[in-house]
C-alpha positions, 0 to 999 in steps of 0.5 A, spaced: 684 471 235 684 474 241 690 475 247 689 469 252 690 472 258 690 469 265 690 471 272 692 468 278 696 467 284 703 464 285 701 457 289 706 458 295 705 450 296 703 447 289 708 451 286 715 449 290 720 445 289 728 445 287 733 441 283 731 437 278 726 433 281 721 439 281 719 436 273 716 430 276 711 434 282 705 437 278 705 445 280 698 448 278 701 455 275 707 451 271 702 447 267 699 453 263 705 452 260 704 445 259 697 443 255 697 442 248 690 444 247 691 450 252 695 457 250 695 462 255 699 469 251 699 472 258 699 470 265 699 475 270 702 473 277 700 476 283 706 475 288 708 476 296 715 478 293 718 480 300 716 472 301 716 468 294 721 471 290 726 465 289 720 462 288 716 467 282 723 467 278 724 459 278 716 459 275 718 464 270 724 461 268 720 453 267 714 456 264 718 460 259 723 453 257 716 450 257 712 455 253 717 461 250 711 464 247 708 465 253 709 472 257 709 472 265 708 479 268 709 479 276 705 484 280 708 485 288 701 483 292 701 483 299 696 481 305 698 482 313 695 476 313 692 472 307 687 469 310 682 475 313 677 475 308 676 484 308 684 484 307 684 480 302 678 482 298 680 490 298 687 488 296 684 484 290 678 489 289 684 495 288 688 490 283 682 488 279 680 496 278 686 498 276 687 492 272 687 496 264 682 491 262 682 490 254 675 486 253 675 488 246 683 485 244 683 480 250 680 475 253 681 473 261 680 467 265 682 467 273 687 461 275 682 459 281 686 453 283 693 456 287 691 461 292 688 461 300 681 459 300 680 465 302 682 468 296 679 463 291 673 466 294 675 473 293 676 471 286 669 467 285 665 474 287 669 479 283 668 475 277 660 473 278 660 480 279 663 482 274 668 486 277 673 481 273 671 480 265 673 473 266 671 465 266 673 460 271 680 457 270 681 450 274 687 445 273 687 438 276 693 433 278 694 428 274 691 421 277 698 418 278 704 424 277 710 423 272 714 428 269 711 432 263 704 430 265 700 437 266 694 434 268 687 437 266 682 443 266 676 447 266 672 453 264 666 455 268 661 461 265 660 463 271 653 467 267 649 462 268 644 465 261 649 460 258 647 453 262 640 452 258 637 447 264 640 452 269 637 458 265 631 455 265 630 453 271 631 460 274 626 463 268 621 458 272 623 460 279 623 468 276 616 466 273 613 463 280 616 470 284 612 475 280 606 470 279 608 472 287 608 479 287 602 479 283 598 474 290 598 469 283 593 474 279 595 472 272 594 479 269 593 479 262 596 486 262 603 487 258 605 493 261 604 491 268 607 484 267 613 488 265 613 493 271 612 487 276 618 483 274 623 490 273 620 491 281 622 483 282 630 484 279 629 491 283 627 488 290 633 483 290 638 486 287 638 493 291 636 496 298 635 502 295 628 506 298 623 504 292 617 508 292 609 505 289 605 511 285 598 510 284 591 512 286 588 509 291 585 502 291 591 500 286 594 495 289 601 498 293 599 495 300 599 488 297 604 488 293 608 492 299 607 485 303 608 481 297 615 483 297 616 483 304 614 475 303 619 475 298 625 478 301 624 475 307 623 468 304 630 470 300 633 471 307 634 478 305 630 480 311 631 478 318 625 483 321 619 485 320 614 487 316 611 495 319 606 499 315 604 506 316 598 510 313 602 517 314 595 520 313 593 518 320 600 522 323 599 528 325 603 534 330 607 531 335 604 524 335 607 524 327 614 525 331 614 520 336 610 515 332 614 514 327 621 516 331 620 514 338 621 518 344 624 519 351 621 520 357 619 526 359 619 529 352 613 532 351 606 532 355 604 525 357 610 523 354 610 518 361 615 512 358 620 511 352 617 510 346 622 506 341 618 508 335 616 504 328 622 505 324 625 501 331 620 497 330 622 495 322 630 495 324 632 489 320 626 488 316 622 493 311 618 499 312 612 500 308 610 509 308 604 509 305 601 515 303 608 519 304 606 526 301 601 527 307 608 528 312 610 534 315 616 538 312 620 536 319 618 529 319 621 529 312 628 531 314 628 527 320 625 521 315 631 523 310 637 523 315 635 516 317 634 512 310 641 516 309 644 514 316 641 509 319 640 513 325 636 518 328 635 521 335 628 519 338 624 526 340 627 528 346 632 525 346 641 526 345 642 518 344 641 517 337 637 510 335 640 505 330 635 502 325 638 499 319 631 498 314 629 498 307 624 503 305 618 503 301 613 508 300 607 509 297 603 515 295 596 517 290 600 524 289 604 528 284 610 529 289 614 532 283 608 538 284 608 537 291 615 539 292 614 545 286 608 547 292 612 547 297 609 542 301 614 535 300 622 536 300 626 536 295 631 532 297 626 526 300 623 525 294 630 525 289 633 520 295 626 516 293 625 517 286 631 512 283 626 506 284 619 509 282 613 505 279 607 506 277 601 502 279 595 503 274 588 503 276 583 498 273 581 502 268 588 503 264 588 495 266 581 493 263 584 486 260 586 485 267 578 485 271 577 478 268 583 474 272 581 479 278 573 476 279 576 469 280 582 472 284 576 476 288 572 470 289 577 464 291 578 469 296 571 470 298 571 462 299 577 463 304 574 467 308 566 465 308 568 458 307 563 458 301 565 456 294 560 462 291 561 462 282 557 466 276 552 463 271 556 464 263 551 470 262 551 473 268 559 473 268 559 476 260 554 481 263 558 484 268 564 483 264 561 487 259 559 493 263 566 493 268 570 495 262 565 499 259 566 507 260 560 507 264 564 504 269 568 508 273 573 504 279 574 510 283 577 506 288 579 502 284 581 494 285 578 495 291 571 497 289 572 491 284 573 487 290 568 490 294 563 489 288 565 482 288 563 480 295 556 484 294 554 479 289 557 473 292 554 475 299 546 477 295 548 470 291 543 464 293 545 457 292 554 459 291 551 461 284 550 470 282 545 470 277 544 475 272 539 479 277 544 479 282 549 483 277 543 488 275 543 490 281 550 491 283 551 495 277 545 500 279 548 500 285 555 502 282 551 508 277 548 510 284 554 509 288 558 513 282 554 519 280 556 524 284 563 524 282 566 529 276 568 522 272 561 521 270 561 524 264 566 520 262 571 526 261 576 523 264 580 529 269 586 531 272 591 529 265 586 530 261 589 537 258 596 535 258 594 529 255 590 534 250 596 539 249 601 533 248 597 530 242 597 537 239 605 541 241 604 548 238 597 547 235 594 548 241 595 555 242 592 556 235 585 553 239 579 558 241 579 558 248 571 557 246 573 549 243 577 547 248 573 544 253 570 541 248 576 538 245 578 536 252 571 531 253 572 528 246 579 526 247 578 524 253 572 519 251 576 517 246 582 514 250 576 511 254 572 507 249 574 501 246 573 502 238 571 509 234 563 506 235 563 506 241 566 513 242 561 516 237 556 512 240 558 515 247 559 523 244 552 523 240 547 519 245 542 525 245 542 526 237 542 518 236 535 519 242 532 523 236 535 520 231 538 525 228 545 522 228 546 517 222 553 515 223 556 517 229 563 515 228 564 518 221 561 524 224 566 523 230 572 522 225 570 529 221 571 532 228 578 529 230 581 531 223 579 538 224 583 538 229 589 533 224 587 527 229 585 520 229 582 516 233 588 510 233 593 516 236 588 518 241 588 511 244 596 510 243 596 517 248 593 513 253 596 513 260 
């Protein structure tokens, strides 16, 4: 059995009382002493000794004659005036951090009943916040006092994981914010649906700067807006929501954009200028495109997340802005800080919170729920409920998460495609002949692009590299290229036929290709590869 240790305050009011008679008061701090199905091992009595002392001996002299067993330990604690709330929560902060708390050999309960009201508030905060590994202590009065009667209590669990009703209504509540976050989206991907709810919990626990990585179309900006929505509908958040491409700053303009200027501080500069990050004071500042800034945009950027202020250009007075930043970029900033080109303490005061965003072709189960996504917000703009044929819909489905289908754009090309199809359809319905063409119009679209070999790009030899370790150095220069494409095609395909398929369509045009994927198979073990492993190394 564990030590049963409680915490509390000496009750400067419940607790008084002399003579004889103070047997027939209930005193909230005595009482621990009293229950029969309660055994406190230890109390710890926070006292203003330069006030109380008197009063502190008679409690540990009764409680001791109740209950010899129990041990009283006094701490001398002391507020200027108990009912200020910043005085009273540092004392308390600095006892319970100094406290040898002993999980392992003890457990705690914080006494809640006797204290001001200000301090029984302090100690609802430090224990829901786990400053003080403890549950919730109340005792109650007796209905009709007499001597000897302790009166009641109570434990509260202030991990609300223990409440079933409670747990799952919060499970229901956290469900409907990342549905949110996701603008109601039921993606089937695990891995995103994962991120999405590390970037809830992240969202509403810190306003450290969070930074989205991903290629462009990926969803950073709508995903930005959604947690501004989100935030804001939690009171968190009482300004506004300002977006910035920083791609489109450039020179000075980028300065006195993003930090405003005063009169006079450069040619045509005729009237103040507060700036966005004025602007967003209050609400949450969305950088999209952040690796496009200037190296002296940057410093200024980081003197601002860090201090919450910063002087406009022009200027010696130095503007207050108190926002929450995200950023968002489709670069490596990690190379662009190796290249010169990003500052190396903007990205570390940016990267604590880092995510990345796929794009549609590392979330092909989520293509499907985006198509009913993308034309219910046709219908909300056109007015027109626009839907597909069964045949015309597997058919799209089919060439989308395809290898020929490449997204370059991503969920934005998605969208785009959409509304072609719903804006060519006649009678609200797409047919197969509307699908057909667009998928030509998408090979057309996409055809000049290096991707259209389907060798994949930018990661591709890393990917390779990563797969084979030290092998890779005992690869002829003359196959490697070659090893690249496959592995590539592979990652791509769906199954082992279809990479075969994809490699030996030439051979298979002359029919001089019997078995594609065994031929494919041989291939990858020259090599100690094998098609699961390539696919596992995706991403």
């Amino acid at each position: 059995m564990k030590t049963r240790v409680v915490l509390g305050f000496l009750g400067m009011q419940l607790d008084a009382g002399q003579g004889q008679g103070r047997w027939e008061k209930w005193r909230p701090t005595v009482s621990l002493a009293m229950f029969e199905d309660f055994q406190a091992d230890r109390i710890e009595l926070l006292v203003d000794q330069r006030r109380f002392r008197e009063l502190s001996r008679t409690v540990q002299q009764d409680i001791a004659q109740m209950s010899p067993q129990t041990e009283v330990r006094v701490h001398d604690f002391h507020v200027a005036d108990p009912w200020d709330f910043e005085q009273m929560y540092a004392r308390m902060f600095d006892f319970v951090h100094a406290y040898p708390f002993d999980t392992e050999h003890e457990e705690y309960l914080v006494h809640i009943t006797t204290g001001t009201h200000v301090a029984q508030i302090c100690w609802f905060l430090l224990t829901e916040a786990r400053f003080v590994p403890a549950v919730l202590l109340q005792t109650s009065p007796p209905r009709k006092q007499k001597a000897g009667d302790p009166g009641s209590h109570s434990l509260i669990d202030l991990d609300l994981a223990r409440y079933d009703p409670i747990a799952q209504r919060f499970q229901a509540a956290q469900q409907d914010t990342a549905s949110f976050l996701k603008s109601g989206i039921a993606t089937r991907s695990a891995t995103f649906n994962r991120m999405i709810e590390q970037i809830e919990r992240v969202a509403v626990r810190s306003k450290a700067p969070i930074l989205l990585m991903g290629p462009t179309g990926a969803g950073k900006s709508m995903l930005a807006r959604n947690l501004f929505e989100l935030k804001k509908h939690r009171h968190e958040l009482k300004g506004r929501f300002v977006e910035v491409n920083c791609a489109t700053l450039r020179g000075d303009g980028a300065g006195s954009a993003l930090f405003g200027h005063v009169r006079g501080a450069f040619t045509g500069a005729q009237a103040e200028r507060a700036g966005l990050l004025k602007s967003a004071d209050q609400g949450l500042l969305f950088l999209d495109e952040i690796a496009e800034l200037g190296l002296d945009e940057q410093a200024m950027l980081l003197r601002a997340i860090e201090d919450k202020r910063f002087p406009p250009l022009g200027g010696d007075r130095e503007v207050v802005s108190d926002f929450q930043l995200l950023a968002g970029t489709n670069r490596d900033l990690a190379q662009a800080v190796a290249e010169g080109r990003f500052r190396e303490d903007l990205f570390a005061r940016l990267n604590l919170w880092t995510f990345y965003l796929p794009g549609l072709k590392d979330r092909q189960e989520d293509i499907e729920p985006n198509l009913d996504f993308e034309l219910d917000r046709y219908a909300r703009v056109h007015g027109e409920r626009v839907t597909f044929n069964r045949e015309a819909r597997e058919r799209f489905l089919r060439f989308a998460t395809s290898i020929e289908a490449l997204w370059p754009g991503n969920f934005r090309d998605l969208g785009a495609s959409i509304t072609r199809m719903a804006t060519l359809s006649q009678h609200g319905r797409i047919n197969v002949e509307v699908v057909d063409e667009e998928i030509v119009r998408l090979k057309r679209l996409w055809s000049g692009l290096s991707g259209g070999s389907g060798a994949g790009g930018g990661r591709d030899d890393e990917d390779v590299i990563a797969l084979l370790g030290v092998r890779w150095q005992q690869v002829d220069r003359f196959e490697r290229s070659q090893l690249i494409d496959v592995v590539a095609v592979c990652q791509q395909a769906r199954n082992l036929s279809e990479a075969g398929r994809t490699l030996f369509q030439a051979s298979r045009a002359r029919k001089r290709s019997s078995n594609d994927a065994d031929r494919l198979r041989k291939y990858l073990a020259r090599f100690d590869l094998c098609f699961d492993d390539l696919r596992g190394a995706r991403g």
